[in-house]
KOLDOMI-143755 format. One line per field, with one value per residue: residue number from 0; residue in one letter; z negated, x negated, y negated of N, C-alpha, C, O in turn. Coordinates in nm, 4 decimals, padded with zeros to 6 digits. Example, Ala and Ser with C-alpha at 12.3 -4.5 7.8 and 13.67 -1.06 7.14 Angstrom:
residues 2
resi: c(0,1) .
resn: c(a,s) .
n_pz: c(-00.7800,-00.7080) .
n_px: c(-01.3190,-01.2850) .
n_py: c(00.5690,00.2250) .
ca_pz: c(-00.7800,-00.7140) .
ca_px: c(-01.2300,-01.3670) .
ca_py: c(00.4500,00.1060) .
c_pz: c(-00.7800,-00.7870) .
c_px: c(-01.3200,-01.2900) .
c_py: c(00.3300,-00.0030) .
o_pz: c(-00.8465,-00.8039) .
o_px: c(-01.4236,-01.3409) .
o_py: c(00.3319,-00.1138) .
END
This chain:
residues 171
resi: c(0,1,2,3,4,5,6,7,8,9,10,11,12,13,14,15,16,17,18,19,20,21,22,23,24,25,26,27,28,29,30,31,32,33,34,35,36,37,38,39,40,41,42,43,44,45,46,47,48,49,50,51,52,53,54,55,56,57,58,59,60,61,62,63,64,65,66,67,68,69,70,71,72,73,74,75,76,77,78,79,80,81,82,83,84,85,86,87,88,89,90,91,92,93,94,95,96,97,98,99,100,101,102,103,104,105,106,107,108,109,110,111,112,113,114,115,116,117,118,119,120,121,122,123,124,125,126,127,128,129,130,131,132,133,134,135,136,137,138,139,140,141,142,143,144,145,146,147,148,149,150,151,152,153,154,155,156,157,158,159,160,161,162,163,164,165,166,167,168,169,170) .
resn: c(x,x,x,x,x,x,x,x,x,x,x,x,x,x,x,x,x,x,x,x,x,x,x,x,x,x,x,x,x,x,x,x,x,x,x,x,x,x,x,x,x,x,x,x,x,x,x,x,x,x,x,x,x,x,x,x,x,x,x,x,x,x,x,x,x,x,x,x,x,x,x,x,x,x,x,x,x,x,x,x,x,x,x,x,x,x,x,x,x,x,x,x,x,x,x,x,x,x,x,x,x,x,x,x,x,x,x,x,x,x,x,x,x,x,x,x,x,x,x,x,x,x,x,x,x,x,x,x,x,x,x,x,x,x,x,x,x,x,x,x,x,x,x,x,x,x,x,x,x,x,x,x,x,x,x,x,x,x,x,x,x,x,x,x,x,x,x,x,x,x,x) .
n_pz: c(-01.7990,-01.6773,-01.3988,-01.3519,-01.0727,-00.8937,-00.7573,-00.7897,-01.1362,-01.1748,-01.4123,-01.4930,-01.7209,-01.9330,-01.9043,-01.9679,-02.2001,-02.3586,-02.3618,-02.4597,-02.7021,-02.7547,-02.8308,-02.9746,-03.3097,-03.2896,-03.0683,-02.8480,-02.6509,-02.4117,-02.2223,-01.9404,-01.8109,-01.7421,-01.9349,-01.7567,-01.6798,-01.6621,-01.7008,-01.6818,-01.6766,-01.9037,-02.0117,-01.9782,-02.0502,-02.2986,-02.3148,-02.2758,-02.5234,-02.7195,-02.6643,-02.7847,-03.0986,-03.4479,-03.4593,-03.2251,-03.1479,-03.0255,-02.7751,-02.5679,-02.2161,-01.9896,-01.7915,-01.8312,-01.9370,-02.0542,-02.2912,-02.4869,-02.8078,-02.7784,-02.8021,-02.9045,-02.9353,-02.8033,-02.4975,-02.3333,-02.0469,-01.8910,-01.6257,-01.3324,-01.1090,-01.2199,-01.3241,-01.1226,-00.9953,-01.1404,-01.1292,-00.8198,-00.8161,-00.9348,-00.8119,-00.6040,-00.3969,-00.2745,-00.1387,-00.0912,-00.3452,-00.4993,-00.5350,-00.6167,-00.8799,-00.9930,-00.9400,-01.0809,-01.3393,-01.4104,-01.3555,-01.6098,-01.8169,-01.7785,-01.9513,-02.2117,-02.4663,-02.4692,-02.4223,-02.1549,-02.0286,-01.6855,-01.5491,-01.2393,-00.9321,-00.6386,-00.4232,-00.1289,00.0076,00.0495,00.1463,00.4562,00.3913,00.4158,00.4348,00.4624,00.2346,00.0926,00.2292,00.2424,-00.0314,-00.0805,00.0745,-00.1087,-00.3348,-00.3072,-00.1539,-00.4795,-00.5998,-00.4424,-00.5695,-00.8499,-00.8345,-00.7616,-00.9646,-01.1542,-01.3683,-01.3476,-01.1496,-01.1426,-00.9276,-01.0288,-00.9311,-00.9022,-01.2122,-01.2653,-01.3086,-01.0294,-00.9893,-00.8533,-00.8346,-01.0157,-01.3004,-01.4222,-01.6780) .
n_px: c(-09.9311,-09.6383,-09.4253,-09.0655,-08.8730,-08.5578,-08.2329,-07.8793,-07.7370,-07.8994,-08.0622,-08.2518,-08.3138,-08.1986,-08.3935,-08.6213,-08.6177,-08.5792,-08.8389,-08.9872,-08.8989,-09.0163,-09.2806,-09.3208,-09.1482,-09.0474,-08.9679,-08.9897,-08.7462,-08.6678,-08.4399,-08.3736,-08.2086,-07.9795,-07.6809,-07.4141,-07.0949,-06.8302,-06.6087,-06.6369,-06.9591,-07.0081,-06.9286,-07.1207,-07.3362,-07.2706,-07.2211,-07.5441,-07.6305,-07.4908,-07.6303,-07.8884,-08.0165,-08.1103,-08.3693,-08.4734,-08.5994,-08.4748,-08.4774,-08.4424,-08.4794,-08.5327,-08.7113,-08.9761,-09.1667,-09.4241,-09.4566,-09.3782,-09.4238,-09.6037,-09.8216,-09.9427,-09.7544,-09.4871,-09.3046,-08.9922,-08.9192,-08.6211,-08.4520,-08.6441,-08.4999,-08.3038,-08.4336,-08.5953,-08.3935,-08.3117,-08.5481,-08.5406,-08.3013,-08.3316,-08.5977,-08.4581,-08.4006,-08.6235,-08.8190,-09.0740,-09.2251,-09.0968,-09.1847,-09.4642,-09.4367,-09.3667,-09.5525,-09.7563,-09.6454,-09.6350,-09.9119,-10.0119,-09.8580,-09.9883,-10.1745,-10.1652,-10.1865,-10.0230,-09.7974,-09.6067,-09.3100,-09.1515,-08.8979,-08.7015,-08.5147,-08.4802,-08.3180,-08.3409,-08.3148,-08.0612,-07.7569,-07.7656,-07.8067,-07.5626,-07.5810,-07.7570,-07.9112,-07.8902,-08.0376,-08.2943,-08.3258,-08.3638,-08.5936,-08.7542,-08.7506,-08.8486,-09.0726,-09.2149,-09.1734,-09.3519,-09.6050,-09.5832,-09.6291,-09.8118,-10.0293,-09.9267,-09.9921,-09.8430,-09.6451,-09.2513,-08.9893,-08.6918,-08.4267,-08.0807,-08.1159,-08.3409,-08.6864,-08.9240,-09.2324,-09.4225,-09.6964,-09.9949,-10.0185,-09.8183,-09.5753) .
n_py: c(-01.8969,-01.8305,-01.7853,-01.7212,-01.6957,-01.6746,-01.5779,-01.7425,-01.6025,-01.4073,-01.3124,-01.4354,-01.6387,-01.4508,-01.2585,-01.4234,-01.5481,-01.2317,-01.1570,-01.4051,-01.3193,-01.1271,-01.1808,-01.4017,-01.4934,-01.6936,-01.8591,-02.1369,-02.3378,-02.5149,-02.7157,-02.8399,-03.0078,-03.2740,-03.4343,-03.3028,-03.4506,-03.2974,-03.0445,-02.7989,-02.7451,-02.8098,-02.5782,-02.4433,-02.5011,-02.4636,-02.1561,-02.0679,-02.2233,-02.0289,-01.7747,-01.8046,-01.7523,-01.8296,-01.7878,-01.9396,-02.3155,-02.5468,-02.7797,-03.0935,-03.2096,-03.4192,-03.4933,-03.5236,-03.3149,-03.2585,-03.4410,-03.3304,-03.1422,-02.8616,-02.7226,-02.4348,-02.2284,-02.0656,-02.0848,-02.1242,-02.2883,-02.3975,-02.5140,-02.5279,-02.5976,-02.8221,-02.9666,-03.0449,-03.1721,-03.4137,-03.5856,-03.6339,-03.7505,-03.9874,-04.1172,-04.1546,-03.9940,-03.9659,-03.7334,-03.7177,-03.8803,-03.7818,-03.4639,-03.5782,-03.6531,-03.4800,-03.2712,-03.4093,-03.3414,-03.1218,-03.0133,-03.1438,-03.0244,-02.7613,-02.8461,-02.7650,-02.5866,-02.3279,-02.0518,-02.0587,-02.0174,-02.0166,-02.1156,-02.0654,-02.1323,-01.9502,-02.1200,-02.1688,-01.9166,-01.8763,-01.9725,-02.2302,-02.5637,-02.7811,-03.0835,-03.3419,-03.4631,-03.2061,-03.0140,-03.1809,-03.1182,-02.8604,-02.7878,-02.9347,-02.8193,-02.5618,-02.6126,-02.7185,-02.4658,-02.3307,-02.4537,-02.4016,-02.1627,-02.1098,-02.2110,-02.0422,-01.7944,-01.5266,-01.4282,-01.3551,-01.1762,-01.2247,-00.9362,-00.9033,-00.8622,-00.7335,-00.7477,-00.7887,-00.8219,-01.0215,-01.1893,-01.1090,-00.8867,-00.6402,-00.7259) .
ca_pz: c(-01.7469,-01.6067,-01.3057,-01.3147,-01.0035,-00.8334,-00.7075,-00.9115,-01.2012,-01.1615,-01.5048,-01.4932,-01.8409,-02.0165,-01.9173,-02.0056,-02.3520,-02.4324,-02.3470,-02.5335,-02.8442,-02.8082,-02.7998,-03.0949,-03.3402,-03.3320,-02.9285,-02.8088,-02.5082,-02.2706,-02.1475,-01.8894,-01.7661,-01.8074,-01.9394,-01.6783,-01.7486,-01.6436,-01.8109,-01.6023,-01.6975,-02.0439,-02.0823,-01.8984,-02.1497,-02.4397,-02.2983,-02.3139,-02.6295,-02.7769,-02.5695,-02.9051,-03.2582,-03.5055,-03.4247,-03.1426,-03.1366,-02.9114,-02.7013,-02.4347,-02.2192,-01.8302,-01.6849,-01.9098,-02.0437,-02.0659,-02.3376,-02.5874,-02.8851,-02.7409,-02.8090,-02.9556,-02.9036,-02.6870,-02.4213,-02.2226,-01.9855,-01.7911,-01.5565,-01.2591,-01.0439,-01.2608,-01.3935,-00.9839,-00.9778,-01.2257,-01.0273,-00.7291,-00.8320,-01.0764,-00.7192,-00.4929,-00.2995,-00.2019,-00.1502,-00.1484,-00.4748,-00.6546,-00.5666,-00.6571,-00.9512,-01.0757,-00.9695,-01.2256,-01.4635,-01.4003,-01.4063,-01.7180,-01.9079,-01.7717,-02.0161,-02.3342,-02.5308,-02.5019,-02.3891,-02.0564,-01.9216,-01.6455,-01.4741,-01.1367,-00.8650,-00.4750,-00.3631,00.0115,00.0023,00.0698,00.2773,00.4831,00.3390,00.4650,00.4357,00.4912,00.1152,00.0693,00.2950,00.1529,-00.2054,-00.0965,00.0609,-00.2292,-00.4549,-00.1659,-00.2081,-00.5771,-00.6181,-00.4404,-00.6522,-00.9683,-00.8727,-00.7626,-01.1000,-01.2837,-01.4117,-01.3476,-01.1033,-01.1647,-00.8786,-01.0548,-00.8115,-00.9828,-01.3368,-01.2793,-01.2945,-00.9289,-01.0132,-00.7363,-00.8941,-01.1440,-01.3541,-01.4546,-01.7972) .
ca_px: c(-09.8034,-09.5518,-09.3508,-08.9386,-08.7652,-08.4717,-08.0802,-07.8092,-07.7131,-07.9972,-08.1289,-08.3858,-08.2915,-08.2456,-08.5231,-08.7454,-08.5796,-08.6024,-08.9910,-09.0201,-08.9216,-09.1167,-09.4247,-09.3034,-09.0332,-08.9991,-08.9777,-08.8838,-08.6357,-08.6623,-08.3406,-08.4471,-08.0671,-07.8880,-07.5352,-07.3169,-06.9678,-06.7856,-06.5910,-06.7631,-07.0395,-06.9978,-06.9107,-07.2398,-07.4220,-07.1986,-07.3091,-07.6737,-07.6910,-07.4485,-07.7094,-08.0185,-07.9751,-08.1484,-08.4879,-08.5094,-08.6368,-08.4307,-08.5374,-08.3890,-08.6607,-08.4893,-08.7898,-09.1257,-09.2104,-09.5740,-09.4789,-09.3612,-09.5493,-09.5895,-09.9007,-09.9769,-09.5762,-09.4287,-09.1716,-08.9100,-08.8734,-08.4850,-08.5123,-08.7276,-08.4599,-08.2515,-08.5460,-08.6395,-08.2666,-08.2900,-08.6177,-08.4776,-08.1616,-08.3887,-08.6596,-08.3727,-08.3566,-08.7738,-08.8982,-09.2650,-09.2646,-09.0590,-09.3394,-09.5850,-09.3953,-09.3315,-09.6697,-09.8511,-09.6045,-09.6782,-10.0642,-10.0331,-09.7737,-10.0637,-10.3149,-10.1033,-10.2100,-09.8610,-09.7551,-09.5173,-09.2329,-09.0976,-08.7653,-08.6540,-08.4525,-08.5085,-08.2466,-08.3994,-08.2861,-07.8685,-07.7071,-07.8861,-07.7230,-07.4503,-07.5743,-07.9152,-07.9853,-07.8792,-08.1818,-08.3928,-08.3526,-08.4214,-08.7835,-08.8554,-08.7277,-08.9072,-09.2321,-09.1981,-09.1924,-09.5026,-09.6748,-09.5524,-09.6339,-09.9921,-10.0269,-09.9291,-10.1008,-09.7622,-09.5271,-09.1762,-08.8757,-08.5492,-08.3614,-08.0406,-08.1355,-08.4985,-08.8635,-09.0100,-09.3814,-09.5253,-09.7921,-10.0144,-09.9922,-09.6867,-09.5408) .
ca_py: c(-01.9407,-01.7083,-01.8452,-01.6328,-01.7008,-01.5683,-01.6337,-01.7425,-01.4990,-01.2906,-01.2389,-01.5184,-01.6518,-01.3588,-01.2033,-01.4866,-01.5170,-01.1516,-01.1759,-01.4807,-01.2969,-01.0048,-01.2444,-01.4550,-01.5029,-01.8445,-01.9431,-02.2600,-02.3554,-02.6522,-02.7562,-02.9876,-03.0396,-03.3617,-03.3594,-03.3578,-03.5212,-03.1998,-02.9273,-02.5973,-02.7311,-02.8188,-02.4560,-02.3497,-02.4838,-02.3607,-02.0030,-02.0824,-02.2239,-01.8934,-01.6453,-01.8108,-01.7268,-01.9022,-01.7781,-02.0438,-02.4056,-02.6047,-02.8728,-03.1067,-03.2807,-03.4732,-03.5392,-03.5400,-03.2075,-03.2664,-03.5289,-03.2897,-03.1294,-02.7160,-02.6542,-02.2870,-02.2085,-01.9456,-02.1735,-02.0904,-02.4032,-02.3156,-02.4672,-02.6464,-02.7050,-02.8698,-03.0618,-03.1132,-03.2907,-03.5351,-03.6965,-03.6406,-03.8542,-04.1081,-04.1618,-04.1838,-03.8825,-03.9409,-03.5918,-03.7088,-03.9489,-03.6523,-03.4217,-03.6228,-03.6822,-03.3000,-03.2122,-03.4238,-03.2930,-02.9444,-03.0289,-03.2254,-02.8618,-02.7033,-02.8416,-02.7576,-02.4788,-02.2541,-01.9400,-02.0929,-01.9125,-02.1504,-02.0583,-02.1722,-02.0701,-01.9442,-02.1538,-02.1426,-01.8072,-01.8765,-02.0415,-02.3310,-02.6713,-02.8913,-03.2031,-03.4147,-03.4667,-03.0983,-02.9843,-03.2333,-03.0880,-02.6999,-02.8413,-03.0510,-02.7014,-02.4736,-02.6478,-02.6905,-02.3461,-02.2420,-02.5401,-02.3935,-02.0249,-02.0836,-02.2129,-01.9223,-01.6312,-01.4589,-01.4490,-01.2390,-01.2232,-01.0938,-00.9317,-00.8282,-00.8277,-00.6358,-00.8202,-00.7835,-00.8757,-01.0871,-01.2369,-01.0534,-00.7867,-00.6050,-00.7494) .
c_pz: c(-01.6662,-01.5396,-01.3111,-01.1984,-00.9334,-00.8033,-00.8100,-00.9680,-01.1525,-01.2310,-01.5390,-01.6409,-01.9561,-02.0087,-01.9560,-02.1592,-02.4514,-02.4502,-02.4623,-02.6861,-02.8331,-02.8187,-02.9502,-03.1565,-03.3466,-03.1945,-02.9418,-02.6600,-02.5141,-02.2057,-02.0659,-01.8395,-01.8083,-01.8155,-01.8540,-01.6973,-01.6497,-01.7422,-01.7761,-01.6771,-01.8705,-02.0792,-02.0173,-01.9828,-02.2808,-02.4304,-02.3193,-02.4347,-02.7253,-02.7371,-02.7083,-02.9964,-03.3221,-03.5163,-03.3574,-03.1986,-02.9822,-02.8790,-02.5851,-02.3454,-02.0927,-01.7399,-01.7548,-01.9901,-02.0969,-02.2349,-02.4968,-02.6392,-02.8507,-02.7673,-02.9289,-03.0115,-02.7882,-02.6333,-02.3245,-02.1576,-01.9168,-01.7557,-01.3786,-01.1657,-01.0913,-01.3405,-01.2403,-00.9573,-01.0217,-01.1518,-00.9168,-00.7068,-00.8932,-00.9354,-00.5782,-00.3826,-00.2230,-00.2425,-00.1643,-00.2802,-00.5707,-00.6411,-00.6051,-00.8326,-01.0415,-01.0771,-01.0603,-01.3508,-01.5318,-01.4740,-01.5153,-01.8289,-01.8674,-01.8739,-02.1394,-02.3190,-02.6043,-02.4018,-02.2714,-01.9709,-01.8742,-01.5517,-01.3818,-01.0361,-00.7231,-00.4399,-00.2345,00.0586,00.0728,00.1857,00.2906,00.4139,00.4384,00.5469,00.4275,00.3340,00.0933,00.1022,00.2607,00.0280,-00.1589,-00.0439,-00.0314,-00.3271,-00.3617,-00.2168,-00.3594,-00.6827,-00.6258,-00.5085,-00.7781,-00.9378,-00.8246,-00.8776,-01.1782,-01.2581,-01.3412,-01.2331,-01.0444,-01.0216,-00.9425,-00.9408,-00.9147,-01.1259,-01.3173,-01.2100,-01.1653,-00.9439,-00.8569,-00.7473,-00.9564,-01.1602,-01.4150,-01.6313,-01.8467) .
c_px: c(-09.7408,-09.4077,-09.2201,-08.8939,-08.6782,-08.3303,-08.0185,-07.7780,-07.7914,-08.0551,-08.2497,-08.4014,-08.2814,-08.3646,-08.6282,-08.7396,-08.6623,-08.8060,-09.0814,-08.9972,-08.9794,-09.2735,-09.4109,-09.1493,-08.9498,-09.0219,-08.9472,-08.8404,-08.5891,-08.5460,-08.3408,-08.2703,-08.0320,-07.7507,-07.4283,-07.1560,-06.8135,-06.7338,-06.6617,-06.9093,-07.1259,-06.9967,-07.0544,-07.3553,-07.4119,-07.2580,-07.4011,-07.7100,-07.6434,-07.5567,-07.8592,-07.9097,-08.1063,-08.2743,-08.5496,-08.5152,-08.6060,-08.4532,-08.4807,-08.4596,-08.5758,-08.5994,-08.9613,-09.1793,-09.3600,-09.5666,-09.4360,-09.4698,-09.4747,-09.6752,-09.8861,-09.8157,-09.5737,-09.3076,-09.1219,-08.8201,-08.7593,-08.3897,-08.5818,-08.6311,-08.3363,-08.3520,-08.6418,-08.5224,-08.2896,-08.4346,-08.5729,-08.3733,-08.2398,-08.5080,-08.5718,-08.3904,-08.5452,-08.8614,-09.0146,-09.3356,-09.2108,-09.1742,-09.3995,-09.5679,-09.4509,-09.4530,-09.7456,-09.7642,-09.6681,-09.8114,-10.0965,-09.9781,-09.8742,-10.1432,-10.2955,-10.1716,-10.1174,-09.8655,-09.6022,-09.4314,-09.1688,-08.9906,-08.7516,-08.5961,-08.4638,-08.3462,-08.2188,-08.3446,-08.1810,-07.8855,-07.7346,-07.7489,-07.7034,-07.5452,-07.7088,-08.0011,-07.9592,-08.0418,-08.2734,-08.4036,-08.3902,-08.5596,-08.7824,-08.8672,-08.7969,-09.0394,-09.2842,-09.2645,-09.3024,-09.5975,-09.6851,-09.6160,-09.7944,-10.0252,-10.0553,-09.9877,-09.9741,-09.6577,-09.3892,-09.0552,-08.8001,-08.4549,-08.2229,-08.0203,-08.2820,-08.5943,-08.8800,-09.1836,-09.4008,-09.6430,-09.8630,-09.9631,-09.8773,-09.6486,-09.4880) .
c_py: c(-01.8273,-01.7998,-01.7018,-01.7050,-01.6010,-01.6947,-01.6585,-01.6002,-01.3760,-01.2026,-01.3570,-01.5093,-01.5758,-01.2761,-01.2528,-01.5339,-01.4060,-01.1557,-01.2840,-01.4107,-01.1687,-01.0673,-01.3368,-01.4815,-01.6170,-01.9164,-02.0781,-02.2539,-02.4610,-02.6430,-02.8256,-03.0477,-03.1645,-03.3007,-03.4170,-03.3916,-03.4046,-03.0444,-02.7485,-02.6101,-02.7379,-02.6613,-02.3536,-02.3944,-02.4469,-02.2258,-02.0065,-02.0900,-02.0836,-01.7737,-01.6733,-01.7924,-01.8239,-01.8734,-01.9414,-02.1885,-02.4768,-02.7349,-03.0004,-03.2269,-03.3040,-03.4428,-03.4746,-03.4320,-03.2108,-03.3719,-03.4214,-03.1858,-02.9287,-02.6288,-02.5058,-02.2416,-02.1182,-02.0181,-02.1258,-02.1964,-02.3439,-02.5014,-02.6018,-02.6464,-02.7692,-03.0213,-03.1957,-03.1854,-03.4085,-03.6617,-03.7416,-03.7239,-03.9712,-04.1413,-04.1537,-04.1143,-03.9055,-03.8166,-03.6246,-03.7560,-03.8265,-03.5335,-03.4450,-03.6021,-03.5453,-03.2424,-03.2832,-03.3845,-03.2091,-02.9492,-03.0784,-03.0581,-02.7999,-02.6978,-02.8102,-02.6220,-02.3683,-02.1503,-02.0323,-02.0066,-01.9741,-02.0763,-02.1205,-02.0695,-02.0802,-01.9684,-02.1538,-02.0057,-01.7574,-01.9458,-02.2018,-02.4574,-02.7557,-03.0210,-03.2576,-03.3599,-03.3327,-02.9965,-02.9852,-03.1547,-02.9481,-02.7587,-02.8411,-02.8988,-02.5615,-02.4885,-02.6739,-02.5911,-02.3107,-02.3135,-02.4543,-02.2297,-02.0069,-02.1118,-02.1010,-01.8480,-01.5510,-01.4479,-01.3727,-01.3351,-01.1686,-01.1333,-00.8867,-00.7574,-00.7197,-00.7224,-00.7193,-00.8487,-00.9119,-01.1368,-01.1983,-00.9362,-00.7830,-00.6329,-00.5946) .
o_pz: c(-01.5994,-01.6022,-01.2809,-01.2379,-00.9142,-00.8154,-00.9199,-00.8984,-01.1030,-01.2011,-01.6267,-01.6971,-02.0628,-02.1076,-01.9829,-02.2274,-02.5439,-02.5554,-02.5230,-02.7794,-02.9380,-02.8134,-03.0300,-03.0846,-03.3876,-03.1937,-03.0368,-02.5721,-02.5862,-02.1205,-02.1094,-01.8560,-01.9288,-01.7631,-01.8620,-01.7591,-01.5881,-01.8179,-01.8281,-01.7269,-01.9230,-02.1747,-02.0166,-01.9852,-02.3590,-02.5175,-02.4192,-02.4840,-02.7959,-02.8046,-02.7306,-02.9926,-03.2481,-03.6043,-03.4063,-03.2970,-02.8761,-02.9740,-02.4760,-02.4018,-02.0629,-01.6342,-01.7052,-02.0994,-02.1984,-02.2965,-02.6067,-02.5745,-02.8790,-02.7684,-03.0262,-03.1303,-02.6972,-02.7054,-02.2291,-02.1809,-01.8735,-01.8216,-01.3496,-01.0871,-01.0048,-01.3878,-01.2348,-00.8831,-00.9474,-01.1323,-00.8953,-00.5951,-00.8897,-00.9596,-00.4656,-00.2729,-00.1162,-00.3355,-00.2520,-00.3261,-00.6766,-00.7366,-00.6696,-00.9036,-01.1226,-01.1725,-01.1327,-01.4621,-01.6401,-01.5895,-01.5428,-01.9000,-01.9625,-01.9107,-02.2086,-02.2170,-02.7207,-02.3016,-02.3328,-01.8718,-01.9504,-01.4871,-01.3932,-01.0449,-00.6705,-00.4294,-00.1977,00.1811,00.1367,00.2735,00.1987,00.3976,00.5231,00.6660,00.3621,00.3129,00.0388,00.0268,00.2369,-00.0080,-00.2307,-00.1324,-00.0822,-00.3829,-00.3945,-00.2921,-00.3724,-00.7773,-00.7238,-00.5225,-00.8164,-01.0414,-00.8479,-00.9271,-01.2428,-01.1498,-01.2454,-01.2844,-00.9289,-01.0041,-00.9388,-00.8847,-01.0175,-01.1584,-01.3901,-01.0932,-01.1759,-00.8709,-00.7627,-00.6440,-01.0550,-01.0824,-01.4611,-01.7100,-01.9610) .
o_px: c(-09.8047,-09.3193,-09.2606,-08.8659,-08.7045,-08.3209,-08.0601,-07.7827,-07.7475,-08.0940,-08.3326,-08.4674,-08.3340,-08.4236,-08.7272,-08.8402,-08.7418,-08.8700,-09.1866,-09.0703,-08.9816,-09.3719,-09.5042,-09.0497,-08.8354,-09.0857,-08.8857,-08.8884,-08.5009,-08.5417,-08.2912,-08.2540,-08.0517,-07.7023,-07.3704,-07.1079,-06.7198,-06.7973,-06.7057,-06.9673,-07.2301,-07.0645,-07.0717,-07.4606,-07.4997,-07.3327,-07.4144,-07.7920,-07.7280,-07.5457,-07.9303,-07.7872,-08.1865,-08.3227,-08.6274,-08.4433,-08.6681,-08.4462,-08.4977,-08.4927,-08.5249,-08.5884,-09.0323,-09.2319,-09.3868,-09.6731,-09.4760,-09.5660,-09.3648,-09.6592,-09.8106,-09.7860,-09.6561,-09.2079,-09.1873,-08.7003,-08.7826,-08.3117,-08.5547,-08.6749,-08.2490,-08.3242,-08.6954,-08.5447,-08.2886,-08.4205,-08.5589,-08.3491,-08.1701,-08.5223,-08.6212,-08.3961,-08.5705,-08.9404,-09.0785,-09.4423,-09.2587,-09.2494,-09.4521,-09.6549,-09.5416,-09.4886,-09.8139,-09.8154,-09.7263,-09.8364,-10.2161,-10.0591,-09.8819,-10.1918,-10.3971,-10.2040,-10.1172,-09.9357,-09.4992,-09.4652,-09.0900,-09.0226,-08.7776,-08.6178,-08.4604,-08.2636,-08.1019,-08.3339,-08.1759,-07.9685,-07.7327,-07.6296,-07.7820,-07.5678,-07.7812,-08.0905,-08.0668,-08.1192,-08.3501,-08.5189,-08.4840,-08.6431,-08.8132,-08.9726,-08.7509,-09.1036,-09.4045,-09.3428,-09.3662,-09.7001,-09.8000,-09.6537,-09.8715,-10.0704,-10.1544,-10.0389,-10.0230,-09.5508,-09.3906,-09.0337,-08.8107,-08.4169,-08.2596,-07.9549,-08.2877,-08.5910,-08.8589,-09.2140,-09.3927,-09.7089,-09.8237,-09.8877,-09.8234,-09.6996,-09.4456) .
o_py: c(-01.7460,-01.8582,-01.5895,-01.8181,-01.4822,-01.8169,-01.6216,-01.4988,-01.2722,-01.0897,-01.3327,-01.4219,-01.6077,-01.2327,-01.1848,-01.5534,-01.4225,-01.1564,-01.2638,-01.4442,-01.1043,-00.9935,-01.3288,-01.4902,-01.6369,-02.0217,-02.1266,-02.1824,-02.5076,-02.5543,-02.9296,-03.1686,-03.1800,-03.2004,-03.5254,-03.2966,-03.4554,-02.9710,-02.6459,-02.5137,-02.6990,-02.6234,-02.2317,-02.3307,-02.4104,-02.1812,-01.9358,-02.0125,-02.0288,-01.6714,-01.5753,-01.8041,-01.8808,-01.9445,-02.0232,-02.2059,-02.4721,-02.8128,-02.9460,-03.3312,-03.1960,-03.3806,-03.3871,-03.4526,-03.1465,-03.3760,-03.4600,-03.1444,-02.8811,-02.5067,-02.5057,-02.2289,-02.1095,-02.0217,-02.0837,-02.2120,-02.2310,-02.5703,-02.7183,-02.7303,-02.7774,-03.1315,-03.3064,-03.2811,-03.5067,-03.7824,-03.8619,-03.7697,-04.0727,-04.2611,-04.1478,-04.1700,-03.8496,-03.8004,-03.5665,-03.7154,-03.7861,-03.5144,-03.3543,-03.5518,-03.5266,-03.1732,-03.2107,-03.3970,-03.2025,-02.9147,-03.0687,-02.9986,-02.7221,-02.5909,-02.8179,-02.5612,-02.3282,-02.1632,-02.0603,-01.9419,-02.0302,-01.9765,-02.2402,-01.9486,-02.1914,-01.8777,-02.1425,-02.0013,-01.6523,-01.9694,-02.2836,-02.4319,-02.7984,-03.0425,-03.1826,-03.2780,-03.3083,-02.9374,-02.8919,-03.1310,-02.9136,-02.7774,-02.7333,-02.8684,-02.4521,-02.4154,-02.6511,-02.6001,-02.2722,-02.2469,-02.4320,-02.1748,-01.9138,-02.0085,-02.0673,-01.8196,-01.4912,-01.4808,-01.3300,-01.4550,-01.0460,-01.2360,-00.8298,-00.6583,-00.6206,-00.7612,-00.5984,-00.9430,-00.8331,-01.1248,-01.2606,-00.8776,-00.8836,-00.5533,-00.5775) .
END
C-alpha cells in the first residue's frame, strides 16, 4: 500500500495515476465521491475522468471499498477524504463511529491482494475551520490519515507536484 498525501492541487492524482501505469496497463480507479448536484463540481469530475484513457478500469465505490473485486489489480483509490465525507454525513457528523467505521474498511482493503495507491489530503495543514463540524471533520481527516499511513508500506507528501517520501523507500 502506498499512502499520497498533500494540499489541494498538488499533484496527488497524477502522480498516483502515472505510477499506476508504469506498474500495469490495465489500473483501476476508485472514485469514492458522491455526485454532488453542482455544476463546479460536475466539471471536477469531467476533468478526472478526461485525465484516463482507455487503459483504465473505472470504479465508483461511497463508502465500501473492501467490498469490491481488486484483488491482483494495481488501484488508485482518489480519495479518503472524500470517502471520509460521505460517512461522516451518512453517521451524522460522529467522529468516533466514522472512525471506527473507515478503520475496519481500511483493515478489511488491507487484506486484498492489490497493488494500493490511496490518495488523501493534509487538510490540517490550512486554515483552522470556521465552524464546529468544520473542526470536527479535519480531526476525523487528521487522525484518518495517520491510520492510513501506518498502514502503508509507502508514504509520499507532494509538495507542489514532487513525491516527498516520508515513509519508505523512494519510488
Amino acid at each position: 500500500m502506498i499512502f499520497i498525501t498533500g494540499g489541494a492541487r498538488s499533484g496527488k492524482s497524477r502522480y498516483a495515476q502515472e505510477l499506476a501505469l508504469q506498474w500495469n496497463n490495465n489500473p483501476v480507479y476508485v472514485a469514492t465521491s458522491r455526485k454532488w448536484d453542482d455544476e463546479e463540481f460536475r466539471q471536477r469530475v469531467q476533468r478526472h475522468r478526461q485525465e484516463r484513457d482507455h487503459r483504465w478500469t473505472s470504479l465508483e465505490e461511497e463508502k465500501y471499498l473492501s467490498r469490491l473485486e481488486l484483488d491482483k489489480r494495481v488501484v488508485v483509490i482518489d480519495c479518503v477524504t472524500l470517502w471520509l465525507t460521505n460517512f461522516f454525513i451518512d453517521l451524522k457528523y460522529d467522529v468516533n463511529a466514522c472512525l471506527d467505521a473507515c478503520k475496519e474498511e481500511i483493515d478489511a482493503l488491507c487484506q486484498k491482494e492489490a497493488t494500493l495507491l490511496i490518495i488523501s489530503n493534509e487538510i490540517g495543514m490550512g486554515v483552522h475551520a470556521e465552524t464546529e463540524i468544520g473542526r470536527k471533520f479535519t480531526d476525523l481527516q487528521g487522525w484518518m490519515n495517520q491510520y492510513v499511513a501506518a498502514k502503508a508500506d509507502q508514504v509520499l507528501l507532494m509538495v507542489s507536484g514532487i513525491p516527498v517520501t516520508i515513509k519508505g523507500s523512494s519510488i
